[in-house]
C-alpha positions in Angstrom: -138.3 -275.7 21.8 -136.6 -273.5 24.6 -137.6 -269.8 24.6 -135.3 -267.4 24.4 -135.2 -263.8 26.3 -135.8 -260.8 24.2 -134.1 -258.3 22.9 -135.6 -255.3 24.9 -135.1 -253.2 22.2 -137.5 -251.9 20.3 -139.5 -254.6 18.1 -139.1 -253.6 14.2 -141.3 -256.2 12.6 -140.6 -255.1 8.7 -136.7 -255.4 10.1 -135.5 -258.1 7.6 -133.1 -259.4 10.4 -136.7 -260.0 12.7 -136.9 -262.9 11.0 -132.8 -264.5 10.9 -132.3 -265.3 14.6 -135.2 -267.2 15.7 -138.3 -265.2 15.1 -140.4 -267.7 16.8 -138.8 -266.6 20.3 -140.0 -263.6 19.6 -143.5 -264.4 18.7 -144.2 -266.8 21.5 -142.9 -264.0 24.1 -145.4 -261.4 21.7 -148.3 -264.2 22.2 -147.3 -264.2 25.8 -146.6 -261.0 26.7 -148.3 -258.4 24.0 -150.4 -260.2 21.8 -152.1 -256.9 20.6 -148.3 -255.2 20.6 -148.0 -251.5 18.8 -144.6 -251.1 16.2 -143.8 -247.6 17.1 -141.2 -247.7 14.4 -143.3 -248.6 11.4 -146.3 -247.1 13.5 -148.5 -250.4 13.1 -150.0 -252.7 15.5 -148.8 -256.8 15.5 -151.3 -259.4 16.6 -150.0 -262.6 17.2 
């Protein structure tokens, strides 16, 4: 599976559309990149 960029904007993960267009993009660049990564939009921390 070929990784995608990201959208640099800022990551909404309760955003229903997070999760139509290739989530798992996002999650290997999260794992990757910010595996400990703070929502400042819902103001909650994702761990991948």
């Amino acid at each position: 599976m070929a990784i995608t960029p990201v959208d640099p904007r800022p990551l909404d993960i309760l955003d229903g559309d997070f999760y139509v267009n290739d989530p798992y993009s996002r999650y290997a660049w999260l794992r990757e990149n910010s595996p400990c990564h703070w929502d400042d939009i819902n103001e909650l921390w994702v761990l991948t």
